[in-house]
C-alpha positions as CSV (number, residue, x, y, z in Angstrom):
1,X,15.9,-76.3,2.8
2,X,15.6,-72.5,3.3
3,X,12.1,-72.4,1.6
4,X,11.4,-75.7,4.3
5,X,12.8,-72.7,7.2
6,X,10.9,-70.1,6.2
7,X,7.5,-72.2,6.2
8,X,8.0,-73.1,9.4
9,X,8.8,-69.7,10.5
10,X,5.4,-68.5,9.0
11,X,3.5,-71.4,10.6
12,X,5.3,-70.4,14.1
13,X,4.2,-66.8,13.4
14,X,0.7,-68.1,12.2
15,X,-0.3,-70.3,15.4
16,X,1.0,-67.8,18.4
17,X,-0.3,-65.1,16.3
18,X,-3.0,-66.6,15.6
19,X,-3.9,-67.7,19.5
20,X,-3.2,-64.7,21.6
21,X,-5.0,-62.2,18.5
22,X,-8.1,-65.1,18.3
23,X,-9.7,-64.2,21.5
24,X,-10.0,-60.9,21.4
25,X,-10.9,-61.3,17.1
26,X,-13.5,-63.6,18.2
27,X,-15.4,-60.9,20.6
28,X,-15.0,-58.7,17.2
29,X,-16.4,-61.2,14.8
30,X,-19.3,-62.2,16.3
31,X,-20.1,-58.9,17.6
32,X,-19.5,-57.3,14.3
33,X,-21.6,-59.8,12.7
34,X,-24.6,-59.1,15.0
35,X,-24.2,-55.7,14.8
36,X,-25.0,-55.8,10.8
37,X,-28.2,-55.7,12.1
38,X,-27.9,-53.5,15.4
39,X,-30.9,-51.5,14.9
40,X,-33.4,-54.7,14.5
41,X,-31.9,-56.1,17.9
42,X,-32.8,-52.9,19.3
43,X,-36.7,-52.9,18.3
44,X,-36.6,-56.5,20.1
45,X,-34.8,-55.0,23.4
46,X,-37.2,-52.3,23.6
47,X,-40.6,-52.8,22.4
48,X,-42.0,-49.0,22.3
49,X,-40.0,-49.0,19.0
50,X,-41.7,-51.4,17.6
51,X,-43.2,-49.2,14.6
52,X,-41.9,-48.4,11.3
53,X,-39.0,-46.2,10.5
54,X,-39.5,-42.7,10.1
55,X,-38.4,-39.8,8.4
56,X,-37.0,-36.9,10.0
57,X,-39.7,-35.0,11.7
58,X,-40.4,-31.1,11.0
59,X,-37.8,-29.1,13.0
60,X,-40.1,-25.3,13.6
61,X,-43.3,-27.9,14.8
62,X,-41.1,-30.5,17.1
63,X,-37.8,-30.6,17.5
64,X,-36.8,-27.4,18.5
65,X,-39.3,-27.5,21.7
66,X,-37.8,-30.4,22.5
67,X,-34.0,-28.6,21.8
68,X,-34.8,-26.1,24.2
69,X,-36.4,-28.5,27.2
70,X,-33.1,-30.5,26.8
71,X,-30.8,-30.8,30.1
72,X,-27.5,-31.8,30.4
73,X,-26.9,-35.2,31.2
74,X,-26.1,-35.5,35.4
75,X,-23.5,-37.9,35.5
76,X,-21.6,-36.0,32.6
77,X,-21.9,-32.1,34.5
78,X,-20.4,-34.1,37.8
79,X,-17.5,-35.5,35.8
80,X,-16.4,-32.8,33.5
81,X,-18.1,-29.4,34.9
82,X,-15.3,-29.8,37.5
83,X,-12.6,-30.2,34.8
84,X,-13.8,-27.6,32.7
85,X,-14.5,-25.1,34.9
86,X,-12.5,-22.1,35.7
87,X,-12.1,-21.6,38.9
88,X,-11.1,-18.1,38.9
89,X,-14.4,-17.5,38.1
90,X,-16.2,-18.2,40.5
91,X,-19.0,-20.7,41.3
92,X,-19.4,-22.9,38.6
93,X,-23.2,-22.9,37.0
94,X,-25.7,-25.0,37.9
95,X,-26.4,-27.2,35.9
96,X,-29.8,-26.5,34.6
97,X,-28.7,-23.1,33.7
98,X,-25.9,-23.8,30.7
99,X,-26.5,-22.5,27.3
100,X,-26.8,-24.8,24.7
101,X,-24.2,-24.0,22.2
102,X,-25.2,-27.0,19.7
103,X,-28.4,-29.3,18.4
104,X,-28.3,-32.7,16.5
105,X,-30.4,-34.8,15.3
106,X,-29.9,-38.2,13.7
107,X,-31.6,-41.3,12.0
108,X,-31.5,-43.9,9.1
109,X,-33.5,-45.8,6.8
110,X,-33.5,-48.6,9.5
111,X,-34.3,-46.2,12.5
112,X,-38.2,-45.6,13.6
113,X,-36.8,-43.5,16.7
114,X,-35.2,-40.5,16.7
115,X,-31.4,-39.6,18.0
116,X,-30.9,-36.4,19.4
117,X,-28.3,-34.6,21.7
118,X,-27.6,-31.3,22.8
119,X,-24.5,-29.7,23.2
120,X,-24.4,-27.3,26.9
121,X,-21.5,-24.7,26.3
122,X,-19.2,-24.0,29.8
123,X,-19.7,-19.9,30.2
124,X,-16.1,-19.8,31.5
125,X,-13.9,-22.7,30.7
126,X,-10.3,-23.3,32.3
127,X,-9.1,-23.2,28.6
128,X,-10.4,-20.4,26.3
129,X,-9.4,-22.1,23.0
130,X,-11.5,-24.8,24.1
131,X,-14.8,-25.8,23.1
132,X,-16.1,-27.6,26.0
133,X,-19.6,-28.7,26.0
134,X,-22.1,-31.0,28.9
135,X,-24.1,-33.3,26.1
136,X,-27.7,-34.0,27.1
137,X,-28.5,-37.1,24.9
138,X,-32.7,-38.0,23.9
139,X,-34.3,-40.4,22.0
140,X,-37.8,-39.6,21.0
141,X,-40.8,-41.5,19.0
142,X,-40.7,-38.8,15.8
143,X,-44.4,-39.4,15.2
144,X,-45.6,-37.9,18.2
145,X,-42.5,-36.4,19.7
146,X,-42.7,-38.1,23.0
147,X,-39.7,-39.2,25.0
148,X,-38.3,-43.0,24.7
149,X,-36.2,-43.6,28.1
150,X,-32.5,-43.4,27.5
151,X,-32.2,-46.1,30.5
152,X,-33.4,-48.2,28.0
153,X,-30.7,-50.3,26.7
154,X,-30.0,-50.1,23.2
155,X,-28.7,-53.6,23.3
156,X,-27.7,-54.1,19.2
157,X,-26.2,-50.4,18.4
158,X,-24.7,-49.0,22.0
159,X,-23.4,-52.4,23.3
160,X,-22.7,-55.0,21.1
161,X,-21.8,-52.4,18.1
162,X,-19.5,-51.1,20.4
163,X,-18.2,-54.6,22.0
164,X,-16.8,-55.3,18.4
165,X,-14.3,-52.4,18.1
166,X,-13.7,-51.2,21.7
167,X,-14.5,-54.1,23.8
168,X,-16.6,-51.4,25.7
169,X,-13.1,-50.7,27.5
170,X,-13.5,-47.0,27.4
171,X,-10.7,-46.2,30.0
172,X,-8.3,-44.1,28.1
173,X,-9.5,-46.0,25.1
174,X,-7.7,-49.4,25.9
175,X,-10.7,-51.5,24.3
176,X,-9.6,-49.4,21.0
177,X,-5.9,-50.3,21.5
178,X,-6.3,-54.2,21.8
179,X,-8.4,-54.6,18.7
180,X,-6.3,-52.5,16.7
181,X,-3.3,-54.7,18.1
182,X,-5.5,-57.7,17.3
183,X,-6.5,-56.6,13.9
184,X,-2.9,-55.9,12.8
185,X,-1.9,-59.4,14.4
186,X,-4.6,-60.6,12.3
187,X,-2.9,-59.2,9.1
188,X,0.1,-60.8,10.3
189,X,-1.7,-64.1,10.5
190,X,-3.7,-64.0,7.0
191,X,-0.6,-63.6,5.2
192,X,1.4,-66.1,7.1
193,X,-1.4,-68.8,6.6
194,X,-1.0,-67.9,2.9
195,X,2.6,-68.7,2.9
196,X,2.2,-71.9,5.1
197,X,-0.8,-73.1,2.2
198,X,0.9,-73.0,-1.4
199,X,-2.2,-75.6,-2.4
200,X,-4.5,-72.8,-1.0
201,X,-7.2,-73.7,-4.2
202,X,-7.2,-77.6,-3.4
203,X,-7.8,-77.1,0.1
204,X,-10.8,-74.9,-0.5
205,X,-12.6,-78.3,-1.7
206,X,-10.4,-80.6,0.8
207,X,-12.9,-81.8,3.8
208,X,-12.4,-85.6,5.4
209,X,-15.3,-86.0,7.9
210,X,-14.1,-89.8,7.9
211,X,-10.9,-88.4,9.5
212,X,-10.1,-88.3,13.3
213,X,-10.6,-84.6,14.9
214,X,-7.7,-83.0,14.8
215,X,-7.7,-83.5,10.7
216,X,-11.2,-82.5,10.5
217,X,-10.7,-79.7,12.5
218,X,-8.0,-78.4,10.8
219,X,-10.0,-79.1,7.4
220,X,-12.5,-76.9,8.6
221,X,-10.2,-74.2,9.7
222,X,-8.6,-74.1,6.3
223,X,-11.5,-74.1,4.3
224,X,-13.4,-71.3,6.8
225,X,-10.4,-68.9,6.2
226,X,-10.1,-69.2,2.7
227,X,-13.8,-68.9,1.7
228,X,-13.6,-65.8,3.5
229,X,-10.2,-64.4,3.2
230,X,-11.1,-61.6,0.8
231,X,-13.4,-60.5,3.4
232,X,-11.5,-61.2,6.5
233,X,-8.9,-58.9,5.1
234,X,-10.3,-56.1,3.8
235,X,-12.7,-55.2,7.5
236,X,-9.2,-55.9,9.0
237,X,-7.1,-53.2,7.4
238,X,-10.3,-51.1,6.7
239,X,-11.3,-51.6,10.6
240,X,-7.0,-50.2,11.4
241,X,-7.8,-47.2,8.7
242,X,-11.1,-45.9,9.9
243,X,-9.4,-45.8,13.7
244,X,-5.9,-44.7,12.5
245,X,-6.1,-41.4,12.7
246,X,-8.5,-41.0,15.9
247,X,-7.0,-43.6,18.3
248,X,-3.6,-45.2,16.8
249,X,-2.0,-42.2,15.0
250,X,-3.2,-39.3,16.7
251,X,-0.8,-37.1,15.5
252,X,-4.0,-34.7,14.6
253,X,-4.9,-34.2,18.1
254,X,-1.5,-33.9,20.3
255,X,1.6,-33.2,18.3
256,X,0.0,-30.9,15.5
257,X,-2.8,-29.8,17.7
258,X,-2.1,-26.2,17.8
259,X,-1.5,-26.4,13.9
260,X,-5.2,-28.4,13.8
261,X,-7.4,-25.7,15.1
262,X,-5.5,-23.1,13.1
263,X,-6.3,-25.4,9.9
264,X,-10.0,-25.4,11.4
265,X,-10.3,-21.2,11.5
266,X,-8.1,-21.2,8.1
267,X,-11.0,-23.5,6.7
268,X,-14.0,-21.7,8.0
269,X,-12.6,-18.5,6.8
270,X,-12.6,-20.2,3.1
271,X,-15.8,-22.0,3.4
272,X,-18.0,-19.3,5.2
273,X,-19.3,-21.5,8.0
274,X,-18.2,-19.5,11.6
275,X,-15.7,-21.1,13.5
276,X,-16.1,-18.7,16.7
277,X,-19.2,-17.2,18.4
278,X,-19.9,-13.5,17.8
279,X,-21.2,-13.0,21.5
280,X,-24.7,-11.4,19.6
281,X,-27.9,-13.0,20.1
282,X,-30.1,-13.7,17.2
283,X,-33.4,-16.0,16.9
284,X,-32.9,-18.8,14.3
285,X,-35.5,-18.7,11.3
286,X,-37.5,-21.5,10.1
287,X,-35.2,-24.8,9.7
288,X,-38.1,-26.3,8.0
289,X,-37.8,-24.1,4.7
290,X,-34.2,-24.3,5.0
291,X,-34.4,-28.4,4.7
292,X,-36.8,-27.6,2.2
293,X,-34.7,-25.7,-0.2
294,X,-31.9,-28.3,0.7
295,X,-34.0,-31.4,-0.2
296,X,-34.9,-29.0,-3.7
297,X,-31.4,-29.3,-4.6
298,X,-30.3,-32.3,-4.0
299,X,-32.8,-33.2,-6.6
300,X,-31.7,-30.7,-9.4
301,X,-28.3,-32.5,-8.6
302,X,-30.3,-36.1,-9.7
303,X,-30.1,-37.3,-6.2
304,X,-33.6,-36.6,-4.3
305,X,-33.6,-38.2,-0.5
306,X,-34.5,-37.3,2.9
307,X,-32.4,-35.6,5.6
308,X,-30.1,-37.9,7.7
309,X,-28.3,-35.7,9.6
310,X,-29.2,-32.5,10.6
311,X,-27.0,-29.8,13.1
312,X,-27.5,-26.1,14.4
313,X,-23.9,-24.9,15.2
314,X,-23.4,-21.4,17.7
315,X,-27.3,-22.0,18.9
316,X,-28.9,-18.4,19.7
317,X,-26.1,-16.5,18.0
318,X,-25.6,-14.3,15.3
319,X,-22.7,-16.3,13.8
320,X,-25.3,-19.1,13.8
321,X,-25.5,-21.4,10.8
322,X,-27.5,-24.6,10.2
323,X,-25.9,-27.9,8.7
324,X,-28.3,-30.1,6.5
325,X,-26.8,-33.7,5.4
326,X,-28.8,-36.3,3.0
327,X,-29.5,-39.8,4.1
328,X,-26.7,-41.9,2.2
329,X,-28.8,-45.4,2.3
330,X,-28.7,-45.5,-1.5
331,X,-25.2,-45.4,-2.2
332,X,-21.9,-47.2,-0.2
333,X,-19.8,-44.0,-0.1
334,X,-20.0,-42.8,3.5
335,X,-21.3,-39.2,1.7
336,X,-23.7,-36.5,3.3
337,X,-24.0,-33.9,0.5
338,X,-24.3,-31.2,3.1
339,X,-25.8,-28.0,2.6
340,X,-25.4,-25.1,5.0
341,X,-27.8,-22.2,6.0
342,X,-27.2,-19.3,8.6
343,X,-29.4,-19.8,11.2
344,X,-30.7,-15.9,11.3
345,X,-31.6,-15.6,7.7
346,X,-31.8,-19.1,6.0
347,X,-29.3,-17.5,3.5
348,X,-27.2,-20.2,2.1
349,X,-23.8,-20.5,2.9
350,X,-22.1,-23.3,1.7
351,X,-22.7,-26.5,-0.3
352,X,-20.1,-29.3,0.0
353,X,-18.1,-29.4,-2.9
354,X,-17.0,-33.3,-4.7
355,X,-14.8,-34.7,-2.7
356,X,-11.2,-35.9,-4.1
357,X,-10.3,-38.6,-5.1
358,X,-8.4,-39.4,-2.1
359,X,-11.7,-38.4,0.0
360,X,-14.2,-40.4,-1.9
361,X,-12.2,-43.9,-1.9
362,X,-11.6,-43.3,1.8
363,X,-15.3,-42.7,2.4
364,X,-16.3,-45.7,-0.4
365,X,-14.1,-48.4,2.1
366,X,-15.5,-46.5,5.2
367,X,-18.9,-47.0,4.0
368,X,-18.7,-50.2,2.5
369,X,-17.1,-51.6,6.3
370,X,-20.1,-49.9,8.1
371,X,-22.9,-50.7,5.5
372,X,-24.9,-48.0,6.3
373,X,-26.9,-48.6,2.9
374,X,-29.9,-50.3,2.0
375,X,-28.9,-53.7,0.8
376,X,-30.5,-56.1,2.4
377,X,-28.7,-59.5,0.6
378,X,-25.2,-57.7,1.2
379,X,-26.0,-57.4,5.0
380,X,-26.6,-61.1,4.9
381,X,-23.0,-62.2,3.2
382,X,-22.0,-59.9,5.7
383,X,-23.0,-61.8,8.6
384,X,-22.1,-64.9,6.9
385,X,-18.6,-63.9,6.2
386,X,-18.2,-62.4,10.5
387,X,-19.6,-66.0,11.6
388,X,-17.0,-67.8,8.9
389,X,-14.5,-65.9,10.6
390,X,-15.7,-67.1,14.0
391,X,-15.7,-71.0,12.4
392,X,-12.0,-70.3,11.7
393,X,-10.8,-68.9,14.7
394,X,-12.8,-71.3,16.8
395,X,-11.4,-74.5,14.9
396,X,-8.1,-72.9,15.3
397,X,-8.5,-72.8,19.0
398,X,-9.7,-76.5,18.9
399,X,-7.1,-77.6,16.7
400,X,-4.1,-76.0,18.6
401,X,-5.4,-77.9,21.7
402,X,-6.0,-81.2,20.1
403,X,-2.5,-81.7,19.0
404,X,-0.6,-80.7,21.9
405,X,-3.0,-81.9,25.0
406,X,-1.8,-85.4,24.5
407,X,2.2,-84.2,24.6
408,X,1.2,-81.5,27.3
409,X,-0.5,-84.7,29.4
410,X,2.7,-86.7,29.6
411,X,4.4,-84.1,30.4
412,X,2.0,-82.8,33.3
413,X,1.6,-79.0,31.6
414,X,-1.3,-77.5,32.3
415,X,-0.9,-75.1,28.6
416,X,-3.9,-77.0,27.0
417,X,-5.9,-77.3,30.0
418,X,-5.8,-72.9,29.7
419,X,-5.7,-72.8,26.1
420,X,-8.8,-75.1,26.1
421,X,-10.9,-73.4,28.9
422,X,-10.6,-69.7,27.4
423,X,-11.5,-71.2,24.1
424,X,-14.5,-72.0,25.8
425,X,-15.6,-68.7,27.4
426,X,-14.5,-66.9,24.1
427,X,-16.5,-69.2,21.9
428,X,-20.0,-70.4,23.1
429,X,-19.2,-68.3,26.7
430,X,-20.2,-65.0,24.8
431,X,-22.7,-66.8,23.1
432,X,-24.0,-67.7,26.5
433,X,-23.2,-63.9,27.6
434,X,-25.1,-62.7,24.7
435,X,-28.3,-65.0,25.3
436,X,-28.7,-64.7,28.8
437,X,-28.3,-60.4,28.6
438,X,-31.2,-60.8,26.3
439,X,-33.0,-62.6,28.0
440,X,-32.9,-60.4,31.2
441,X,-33.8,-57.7,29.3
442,X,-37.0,-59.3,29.1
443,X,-37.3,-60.4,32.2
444,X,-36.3,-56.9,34.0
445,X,-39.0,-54.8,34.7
446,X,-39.6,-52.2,32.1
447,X,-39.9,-49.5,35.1
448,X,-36.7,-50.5,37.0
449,X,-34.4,-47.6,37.1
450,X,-30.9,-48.0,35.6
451,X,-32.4,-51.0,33.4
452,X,-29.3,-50.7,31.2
453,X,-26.9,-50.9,33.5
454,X,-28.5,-54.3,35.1
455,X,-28.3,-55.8,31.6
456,X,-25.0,-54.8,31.3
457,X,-24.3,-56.8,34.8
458,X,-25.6,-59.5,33.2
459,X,-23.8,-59.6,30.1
460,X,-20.7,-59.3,32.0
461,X,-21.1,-61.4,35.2
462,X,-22.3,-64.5,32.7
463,X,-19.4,-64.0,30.9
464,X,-16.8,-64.3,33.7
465,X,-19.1,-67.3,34.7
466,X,-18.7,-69.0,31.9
467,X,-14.7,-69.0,32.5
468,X,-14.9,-70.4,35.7
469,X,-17.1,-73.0,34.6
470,X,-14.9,-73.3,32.0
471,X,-11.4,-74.2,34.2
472,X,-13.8,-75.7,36.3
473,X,-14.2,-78.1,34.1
474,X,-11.4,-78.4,32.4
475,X,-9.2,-81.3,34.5
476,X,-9.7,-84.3,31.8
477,X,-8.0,-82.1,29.2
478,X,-5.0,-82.1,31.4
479,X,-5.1,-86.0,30.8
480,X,-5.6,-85.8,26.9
481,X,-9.1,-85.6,27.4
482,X,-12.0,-83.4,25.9
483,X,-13.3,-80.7,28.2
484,X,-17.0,-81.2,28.8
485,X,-18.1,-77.6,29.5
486,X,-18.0,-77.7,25.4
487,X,-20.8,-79.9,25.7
488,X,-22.4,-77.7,28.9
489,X,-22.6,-74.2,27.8
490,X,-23.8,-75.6,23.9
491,X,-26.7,-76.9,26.0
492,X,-26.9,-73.7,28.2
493,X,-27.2,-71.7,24.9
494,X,-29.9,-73.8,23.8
495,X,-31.6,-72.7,26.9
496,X,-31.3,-69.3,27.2
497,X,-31.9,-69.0,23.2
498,X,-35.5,-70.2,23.4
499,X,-36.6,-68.9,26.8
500,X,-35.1,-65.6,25.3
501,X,-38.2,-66.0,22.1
502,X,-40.7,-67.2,25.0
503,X,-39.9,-64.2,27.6
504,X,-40.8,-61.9,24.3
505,X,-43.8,-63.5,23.6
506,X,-44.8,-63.4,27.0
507,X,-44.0,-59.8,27.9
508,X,-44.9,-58.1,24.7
509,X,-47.5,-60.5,23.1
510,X,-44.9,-60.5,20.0
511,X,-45.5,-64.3,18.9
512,X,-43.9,-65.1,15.3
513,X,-47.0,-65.9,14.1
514,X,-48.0,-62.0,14.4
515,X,-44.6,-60.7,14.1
516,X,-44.0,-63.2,10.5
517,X,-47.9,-63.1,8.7
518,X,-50.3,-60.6,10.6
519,X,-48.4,-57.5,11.3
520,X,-44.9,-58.4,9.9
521,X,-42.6,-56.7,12.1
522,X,-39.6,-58.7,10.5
523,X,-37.0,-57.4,12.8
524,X,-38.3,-58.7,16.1
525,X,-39.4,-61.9,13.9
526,X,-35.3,-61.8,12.6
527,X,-34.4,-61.9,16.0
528,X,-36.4,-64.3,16.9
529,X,-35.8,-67.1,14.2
530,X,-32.0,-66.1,15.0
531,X,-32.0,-66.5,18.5
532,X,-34.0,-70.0,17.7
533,X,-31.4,-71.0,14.7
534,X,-28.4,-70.7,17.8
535,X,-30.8,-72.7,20.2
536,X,-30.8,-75.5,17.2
537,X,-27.1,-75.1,16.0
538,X,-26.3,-75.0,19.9
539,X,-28.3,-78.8,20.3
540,X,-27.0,-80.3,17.6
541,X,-23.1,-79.6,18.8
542,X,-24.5,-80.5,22.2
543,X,-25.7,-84.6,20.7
544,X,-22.2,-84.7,18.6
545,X,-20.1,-83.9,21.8
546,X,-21.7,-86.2,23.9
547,X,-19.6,-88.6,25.4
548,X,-19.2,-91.6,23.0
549,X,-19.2,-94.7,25.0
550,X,-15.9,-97.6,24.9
551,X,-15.7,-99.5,22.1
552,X,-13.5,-101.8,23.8
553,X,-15.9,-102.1,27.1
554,X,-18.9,-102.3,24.8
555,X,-17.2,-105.6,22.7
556,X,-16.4,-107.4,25.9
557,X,-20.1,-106.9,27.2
558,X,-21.5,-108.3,24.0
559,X,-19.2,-111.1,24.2
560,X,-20.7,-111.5,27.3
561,X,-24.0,-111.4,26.6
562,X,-23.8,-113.6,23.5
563,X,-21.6,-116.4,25.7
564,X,-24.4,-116.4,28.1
565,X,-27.2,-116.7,25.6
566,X,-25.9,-120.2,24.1
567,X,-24.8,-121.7,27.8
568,X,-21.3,-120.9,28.3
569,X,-21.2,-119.4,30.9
């Protein structure tokens, strides 16, 4: 009887758990699973990348012209200049005229354009232990060095990346807050839908199409969650741990935050790397001999590779030093191998010593959640395991509604008529959000200023359409009925899916035939075929929740009919 108790307790915990955590999980699955391949959605969104990745470019013959032509970014000196600023002294400078205090530069095995940023240093910040900086932030074509807009969306790795861990809620970092409540909820769930199925091996194989919906759905829902449950619960606690100590624990930043940057001058005094400024100007020498030398021994360490990551630290001073870090694409540990120079000499300072053993199984999960590596069939499971994870939650919406509408019908609730339309706009409405926002980024002019921004309207407005459409049409599942905007928006995807691959073969000449066989581009032609398996996926739900006509009404008519034929009428 108590075993009976506690089962019931668990499947309590599971279903409530389960319903107010599934919405926001299923923004993070099906994000997350897109953005496994965020830098291929970009090429499509922005088709002057549309070229091979390349390696870092030479830093004395490109990038540090482009360093020093760098200005800070204008919406970001209006919003923190003003907060930064002392004003005891004096005017604040203009904008044009701040030092640059750092450089970065950044790509990947998967990236043909070039990341960079520079960090502007406030001359006389409000707080003197602070090291306030303006960012300017470029993206440039590395084989020529020429400027790629920044008003250029980039739709896969700056919006839906970010969609999947911070709901792109960046106000006091509540986006980050509900996932993290939603992933631990999540845990909560997974373990509580062990408990609830003891026969967990039997219902991996257990599926009764025959069955009416609310035993197929739950069939489904079962069998989605346990082919998938290693994987659902290792990027849930691995998503909390990554986040933990930035966001949900930050003891590192407020509490022990005095104690922090004395550990930061404590560890620059043993590694050699200057924490301060020493107020003495000094030229920097040639980077490119320094990544030289770096690339040199990284192979007498039996590791040769390019540079990933590369950073000048206390720009234009003597206490300069240049950071050099190895693309990690060939192993899952999240590692750089850095190597450091000062800036003046090209002396080296500093290579990173092995980590722990702590260090390197925190940067093995790290890595292994955000697959930076080059493992092209992994990326795939990857996907596959995110979109199982949307099967399960989806099902579980579906299934929650379909055994209580009939109850909440007699009893005139409205509880599944809201549970069923938000099901809606969380399942195929961000489908519909996703489509439609890449569509328009097609059909938007190329030269229309704030681009991104009007894709990001888009995005958003469709969305909240979507839910109104949805409780729009959601009165017949008040009276036990299915809700037809199901039906609607699967046909709406199919739309937007398809005109999405026509708009880019219109605009950009980027057909599948060229992008597949005569200049194999395969991530526009990935995009494509993706965008046209939804469209398909998207029709075929469409034709199975089509209204099925009366069985009853349709017996009496052919009684009717077949009475008439022989004369009796």
């Amino acid at each position: 009887m108590q075993t009976g108790n506690t089962r019931q307790a668990m499947a309590w915990l599971h279903t409530w758990l389960g319903l107010l955590a599934g919405f926001v999980l299923m923004v993070c699955f099906f994000f997350g699973s897109l953005s496994v391949f965020d830098r291929e959605i970009d090429r499509w969104a922005i088709p002057e990348t549309r070229f091979d990745p390349q390696p870092m470019p030479s830093y004395d013959n490109m990038l540090k012209g482009i360093f020093e032509k760098s200005e800070p970014d204008v919406a970001e000196y209006n919003q923190l200049m003003p907060i930064y600023h002392d004003p005891a002294a004096g005017d604040m400078t203009p904008r044009t005229e701040l030092p640059p205090d750092e450089y970065w530069a950044y790509t990947t095995h998967r990236d043909p354009v070039l990341r960079m940023g520079v960090g502007f240093r406030v001359p006389h910040p409000a707080e003197a232990d602070e090291h306030n900086h303006i960012h300017g932030n470029l993206t440039i074509d590395p084989r020529d060095g020429s400027l790629v807009p920044d008003d250029h969306l980039k739709i896969g790795s700056d919006w839906f990346y970010p969609l999947h861990y911070s709901l792109n809620l960046e106000w006091k970092f509540i986006g980050y807050y509900i996932v993290g409540l939603a992933a631990f909820f999540m845990l909560v769930a997974l373990i509580s839908g062990i408990w609830i199925h003891r026969r967990i091996f039997r219902e991996f194989f257990t599926f009764r199409p025959a069955k009416r919906a609310q035993r197929k759905t739950l069939d489904i829902h079962n069998m989605s969650g346990v082919i998938a449950l290693p994987f659902h619960f290792f990027f849930a606690i691995t998503g909390l741990i990554i986040f933990a100590s930035f966001f949900y624990f930050p003891v590192n930043s407020t509490m022990l935050k005095p104690l922090h940057e004395l550990s930061e001058e404590i560890e620059a005094s043993h590694t050699g790397l200057p924490h301060d400024r020493a107020g003495i100007d000094a030229d920097i020498a040639s980077v490119d001999a320094m990544i030289a030398d770096a690339k040199h021994r990284w192979s007498e360490r039996g590791m040769p590779g390019e540079v990933g990551f590369l950073m000048v630290t206390h720009v234009g001073d003597l206490n300069s030093y240049v950071s050099i870090y190895r693309a990690g694409s060939d192993r899952v540990a999240l590692v750089g191998e850095g190597i450091h120079y000062k800036a003046a000499t090209g002396e080296l300072l500093r290579e990173d010593p092995p980590h722990s053993f702590a260090e390197g199984a925190a940067e093995f999960l790290t890595g292994l959640h955000l697959q930076h590596f080059e493992h092209w069939f992994l990326r795939w499971l990857y996907v596959f395991g995110g979109l199982l994870g949307c099967v399960c939650i989806a099902t579980g919406f579906i299934f929650y509604v379909e055994k209580r509408k009939s109850q909440h019908a007699r009893a005139g609730s409205q509880g599944s008529r809201l549970t069923d339309a938000f099901a809606v706009a969380t399942v195929t409405g961000i489908v519909v959000a996703a489509c439609a926002m890449l569509l328009s980024n097609r059909l938007i002019p190329t030269d229309t200023s704030g681009k991104g921004d009007w894709e990001k309207i888009v995005f958003c407005s469709v969305w909240g359409l979507t839910l109104l459409h949805a409780l729009w049409r959601s009165s017949p599942v008040a009276r036990a009925m299915s809700n037809p905007a199901w039906r609607e928006q699967a046909l709406t995807i199919t739309v937007l899916a398809v005109a999405a691959v026509i708009a880019n073969w219109l605009t950009t000449g980027d057909h599948l035939i060229k992008t597949l066989f005569t200049e194999r581009y395969l991530a526009v032609a990935g995009t494509d075929i993706s965008l046209l398996i939804t469209a398909a996926i998207a029709w075929v739900s469409a034709r199975k929740l089509a209204p099925k006509p009366d069985k009853s009404l349709t017996r009496n008519l052919s009684t009717d009919t077949a009475t008439r034929e022989v004369g009796y009428e």
